[in-house]
C-alpha positions in Angstrom: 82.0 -40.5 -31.2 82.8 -40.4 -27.7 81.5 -36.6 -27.7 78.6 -37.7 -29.1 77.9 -39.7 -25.9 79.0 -37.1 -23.7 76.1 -34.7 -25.5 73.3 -37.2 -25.3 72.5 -37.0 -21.7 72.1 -33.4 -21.3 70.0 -33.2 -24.4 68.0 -36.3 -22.9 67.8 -34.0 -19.5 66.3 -30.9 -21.8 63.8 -32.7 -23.6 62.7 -34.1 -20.5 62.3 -31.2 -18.4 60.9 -29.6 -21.6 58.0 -32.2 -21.6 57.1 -32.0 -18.0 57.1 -28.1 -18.4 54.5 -28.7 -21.8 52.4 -31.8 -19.4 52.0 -29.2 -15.9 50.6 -26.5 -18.1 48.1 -28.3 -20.1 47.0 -30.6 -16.9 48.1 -28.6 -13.5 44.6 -26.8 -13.2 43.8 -23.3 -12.7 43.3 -22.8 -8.8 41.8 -19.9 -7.2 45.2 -20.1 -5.2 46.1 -18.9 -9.2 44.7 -15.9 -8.6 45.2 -15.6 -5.2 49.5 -15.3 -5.9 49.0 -13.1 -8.8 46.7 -10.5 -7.1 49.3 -9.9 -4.2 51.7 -9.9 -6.1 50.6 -7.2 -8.4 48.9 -4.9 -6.0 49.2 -3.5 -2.9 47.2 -4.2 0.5 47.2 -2.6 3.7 45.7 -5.7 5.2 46.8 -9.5 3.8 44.4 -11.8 6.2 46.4 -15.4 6.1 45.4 -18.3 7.9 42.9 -21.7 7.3 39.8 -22.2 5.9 37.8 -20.1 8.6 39.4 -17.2 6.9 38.9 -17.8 3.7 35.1 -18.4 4.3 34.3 -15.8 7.4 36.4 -13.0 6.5 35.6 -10.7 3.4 38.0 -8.0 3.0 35.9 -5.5 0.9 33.0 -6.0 4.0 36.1 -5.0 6.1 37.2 -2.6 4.3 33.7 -0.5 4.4 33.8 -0.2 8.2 37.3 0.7 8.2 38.0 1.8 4.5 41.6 -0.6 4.6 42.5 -2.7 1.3 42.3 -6.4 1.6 43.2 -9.7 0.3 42.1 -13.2 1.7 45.4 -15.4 1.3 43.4 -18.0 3.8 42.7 -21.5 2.6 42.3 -25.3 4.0 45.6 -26.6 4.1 47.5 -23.5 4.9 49.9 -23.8 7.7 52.6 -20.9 9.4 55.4 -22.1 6.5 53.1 -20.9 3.6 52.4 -17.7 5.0 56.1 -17.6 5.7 56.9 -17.9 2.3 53.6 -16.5 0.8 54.9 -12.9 2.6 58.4 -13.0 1.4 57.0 -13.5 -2.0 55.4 -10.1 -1.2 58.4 -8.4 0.0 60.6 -9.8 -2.9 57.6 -8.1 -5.5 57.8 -4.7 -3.7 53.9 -5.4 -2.5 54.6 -5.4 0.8 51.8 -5.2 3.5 50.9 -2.6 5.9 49.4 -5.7 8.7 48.9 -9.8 8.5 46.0 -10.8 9.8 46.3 -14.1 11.2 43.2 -16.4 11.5 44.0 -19.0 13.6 42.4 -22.2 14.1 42.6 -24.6 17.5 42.4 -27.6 14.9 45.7 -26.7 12.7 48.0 -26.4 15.5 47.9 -30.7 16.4 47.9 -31.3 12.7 51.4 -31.7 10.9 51.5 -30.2 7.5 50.7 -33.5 4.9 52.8 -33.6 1.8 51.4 -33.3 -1.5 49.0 -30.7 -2.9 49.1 -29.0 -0.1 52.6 -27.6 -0.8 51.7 -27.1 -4.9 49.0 -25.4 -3.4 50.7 -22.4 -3.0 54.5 -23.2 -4.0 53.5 -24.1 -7.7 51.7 -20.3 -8.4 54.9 -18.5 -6.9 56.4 -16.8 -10.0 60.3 -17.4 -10.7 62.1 -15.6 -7.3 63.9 -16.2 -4.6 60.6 -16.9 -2.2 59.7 -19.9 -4.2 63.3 -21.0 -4.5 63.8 -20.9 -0.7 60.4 -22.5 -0.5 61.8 -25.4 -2.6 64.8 -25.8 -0.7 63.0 -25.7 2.9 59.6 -27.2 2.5 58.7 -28.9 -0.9 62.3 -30.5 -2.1 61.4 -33.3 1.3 58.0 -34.2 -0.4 57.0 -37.1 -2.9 59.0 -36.9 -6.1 55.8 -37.2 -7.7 55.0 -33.7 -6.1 58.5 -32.2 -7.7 58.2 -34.0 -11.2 54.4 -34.3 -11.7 52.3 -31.9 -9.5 49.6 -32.6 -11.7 49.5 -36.2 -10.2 47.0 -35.3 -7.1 44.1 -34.2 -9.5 41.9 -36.8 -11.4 43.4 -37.6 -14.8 39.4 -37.6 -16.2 39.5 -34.0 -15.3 42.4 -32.8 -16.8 41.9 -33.7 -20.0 38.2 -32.8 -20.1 39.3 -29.6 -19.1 42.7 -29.2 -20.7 41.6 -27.2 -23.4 40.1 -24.2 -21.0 43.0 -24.8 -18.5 45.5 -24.1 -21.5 43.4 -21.1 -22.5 43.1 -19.9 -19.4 47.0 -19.5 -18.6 48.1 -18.6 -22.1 45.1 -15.4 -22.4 46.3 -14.9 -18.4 42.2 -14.9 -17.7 42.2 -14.6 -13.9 38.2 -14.0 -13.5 36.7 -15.2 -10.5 33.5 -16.5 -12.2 35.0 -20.0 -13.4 35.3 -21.2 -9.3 31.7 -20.3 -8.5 29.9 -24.0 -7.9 26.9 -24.7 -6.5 28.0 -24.9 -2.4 29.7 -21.6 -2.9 31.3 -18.6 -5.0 34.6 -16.9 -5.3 35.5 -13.4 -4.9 38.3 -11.0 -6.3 39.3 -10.2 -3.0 39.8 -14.1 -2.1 36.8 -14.3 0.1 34.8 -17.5 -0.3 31.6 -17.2 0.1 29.3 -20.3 0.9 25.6 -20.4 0.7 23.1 -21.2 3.3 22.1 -24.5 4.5 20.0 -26.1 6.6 21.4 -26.4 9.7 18.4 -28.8 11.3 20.1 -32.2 10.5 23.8 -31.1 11.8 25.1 -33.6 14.4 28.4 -33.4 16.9 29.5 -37.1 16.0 32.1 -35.9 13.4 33.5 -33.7 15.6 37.2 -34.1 17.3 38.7 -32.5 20.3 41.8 -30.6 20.4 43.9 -30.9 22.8 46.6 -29.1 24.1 48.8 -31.7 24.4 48.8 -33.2 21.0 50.2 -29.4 19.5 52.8 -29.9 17.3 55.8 -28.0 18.4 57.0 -27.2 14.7 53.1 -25.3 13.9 54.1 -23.1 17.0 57.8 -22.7 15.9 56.9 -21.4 12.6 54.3 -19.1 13.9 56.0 -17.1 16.1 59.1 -16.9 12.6 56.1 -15.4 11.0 55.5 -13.1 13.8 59.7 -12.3 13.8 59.6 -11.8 9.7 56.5 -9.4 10.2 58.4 -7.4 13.5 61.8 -7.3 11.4 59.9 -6.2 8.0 57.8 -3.7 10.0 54.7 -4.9 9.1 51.9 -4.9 12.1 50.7 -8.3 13.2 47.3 -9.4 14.3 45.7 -12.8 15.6 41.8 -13.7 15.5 40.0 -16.7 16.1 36.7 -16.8 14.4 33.5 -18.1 15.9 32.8 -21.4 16.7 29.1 -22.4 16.5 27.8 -23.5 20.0 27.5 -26.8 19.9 31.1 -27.2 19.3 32.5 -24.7 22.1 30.4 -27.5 24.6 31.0 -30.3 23.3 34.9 -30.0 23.8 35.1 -27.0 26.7 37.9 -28.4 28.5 39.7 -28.5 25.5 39.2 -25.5 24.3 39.6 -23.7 27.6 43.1 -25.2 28.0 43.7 -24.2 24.0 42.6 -20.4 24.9 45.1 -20.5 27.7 47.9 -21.9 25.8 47.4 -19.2 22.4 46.5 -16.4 24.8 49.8 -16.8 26.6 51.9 -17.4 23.3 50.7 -14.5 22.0 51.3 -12.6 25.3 55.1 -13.2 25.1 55.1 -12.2 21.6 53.4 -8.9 22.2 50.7 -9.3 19.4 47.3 -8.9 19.7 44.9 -12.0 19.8 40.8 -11.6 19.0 39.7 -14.4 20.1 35.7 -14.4 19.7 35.2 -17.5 21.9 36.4 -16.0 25.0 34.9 -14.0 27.8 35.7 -10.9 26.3 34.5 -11.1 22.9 32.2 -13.9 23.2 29.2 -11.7 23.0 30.3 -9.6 19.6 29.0 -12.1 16.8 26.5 -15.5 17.1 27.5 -18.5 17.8 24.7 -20.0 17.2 24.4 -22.8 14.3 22.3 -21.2 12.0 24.8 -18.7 10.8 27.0 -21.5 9.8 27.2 -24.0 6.9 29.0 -26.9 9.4 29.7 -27.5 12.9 33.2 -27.2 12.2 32.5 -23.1 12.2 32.7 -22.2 8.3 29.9 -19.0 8.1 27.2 -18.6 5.3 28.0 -15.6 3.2 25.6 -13.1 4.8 26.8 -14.1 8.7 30.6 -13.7 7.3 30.0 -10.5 5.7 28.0 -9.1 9.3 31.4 -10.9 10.9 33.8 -9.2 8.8 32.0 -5.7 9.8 32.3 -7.0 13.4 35.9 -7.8 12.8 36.9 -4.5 11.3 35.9 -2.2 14.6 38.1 -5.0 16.6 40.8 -4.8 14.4 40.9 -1.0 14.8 40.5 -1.2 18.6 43.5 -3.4 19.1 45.7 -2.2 16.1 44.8 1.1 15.5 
């Protein structure tokens, strides 16, 4: 009898974990980070470009990749900080897809945010396959989050969603459908090669009032401390490593010039002591190689329209083979 006890706990423990297993793939949806993972993890690029939401929007690898004829994937997304990448390009290593260059997009407004806990970590943590990346990843970054986040990552989503959707999401997993038509809405459109490409808007109604600085002085040490281990991981696995800093639209870059003079200053001398090169197309130097000017954008925060990214990415490839050749 005492056995008996002694047995009912684990078996509670099994079911358990069995039942959260069976509820995160019927309601965890299917994420273009989804397909993201499993593309760079299958295949091999010469050119992985990491980084925020300005690279997922402004950069297209395949526009890239005509000027310079280089392989691409767009790992960028809103949310993304140094850690990911960290982990996002060991999980390459580990799968024997390892890179030829990162491409770092890098924006002014990521490095005085911390990162926030939440989906932001399932983001990218809960599509890692089983390996050691996402086990280190665990142990580092997600195992300090919400428990909610470790036991019930579906939790951030709408519940009204899941289940009207459960029956596609379940599908979609079991048939291992990664087609990029099912994240095309009606702002934008995804793209095998993890470029997002947003449609045009009008631009005549945009206003400055939503706008925040960025000062040098509020950048959090740890965004800087886990750049430059990205920078050390890419230098010890041989892999190249490049910096850019997409346009900002005009209106912006005046609004806040101090700030972003002193920002300029502060990135241009960071990367300086790491000996990688930095495109930075708001400076004096590269200022006068793309538009700045608002109607090539879809906000004043700097996210392109599809046909300005794609004349960007062009624009992006000859720099990238100036500085990196």
């Amino acid at each position: 009898m005492r056995s008996f006890k002694w047995i009912r706990l684990p078996v509670f423990c099994i079911l358990a974990a069995l039942i959260l297993i069976a509820m995160d793939y019927a309601l965890y949806p299917c994420t273009f980070m989804r397909n993201d993972i499993h593309a760079v993890t299958t295949q091999t690029f010469d050119d992985i470009y990491m980084g925020t939401s300005h690279g997922k929007i402004n950069i297209d690898p395949e526009s890239v990749g005509l000027q310079n004829s280089r392989t691409g994937h767009n790992l960028c997304v809103g949310g993304e900080y140094p850690q990911d990448c960290i982990y996002m390009l060991r999980l390459m290593i580990e799968k024997g897809h390892k890179p030829e260059r990162i491409v770092y997009e890098i924006s002014p407004g990521y490095l005085v945010r911390e990162k926030e806990e939440g989906n932001n970590y399932l983001l990218f943590y809960h599509e890692f396959p089983v390996s050691l990346a996402k086990l280190s990843y665990f142990m580092h970054s997600v195992a300090k989050c919400n428990f909610r986040t470790l036991f019930f990552p579906w939790y951030e989503y709408p519940l009204s969603y899941e289940l009207a959707n459960m029956r596609d999401t379940v599908r979609t997993k079991w048939e291992q459908d990664y087609s990029a038509d099912r994240f095309r809405t009606a702002s934008q459109e995804y793209h095998d090669s993890g470029f997002i490409a947003r449609y045009a808007v009008d631009t005549s109604t945009f206003t400055a009032d939503d706008l925040t600085p960025t000062p040098v002085s509020q950048i959090v040490p740890e965004n800087m401390e886990q750049l430059k281990k990205l920078v050390e991981l890419c230098r010890k696995e041989g892999i190249r490593f490049c910096a850019v800093t997409t346009p900002i639209p005009l209106p912006n870059l005046q609004a806040f010039a101090q700030d972003y003079r002193e920002v300029w200053d502060y990135l241009g001398a960071f990367f300086e002591e790491e000996q990688v090169p930095w495109i930075n197309f708001n400076d004096m130097e590269h200022f006068n190689l793309f538009t700045h000017d608002i109607s090539a954008f879809t906000d004043m925060d700097g996210h392109m329209n599809e046909a300005a990214a794609r004349a960007f990415s062009g624009v992006l490839a000859g720099q990238l083979d100036r500085v990196d050749p």
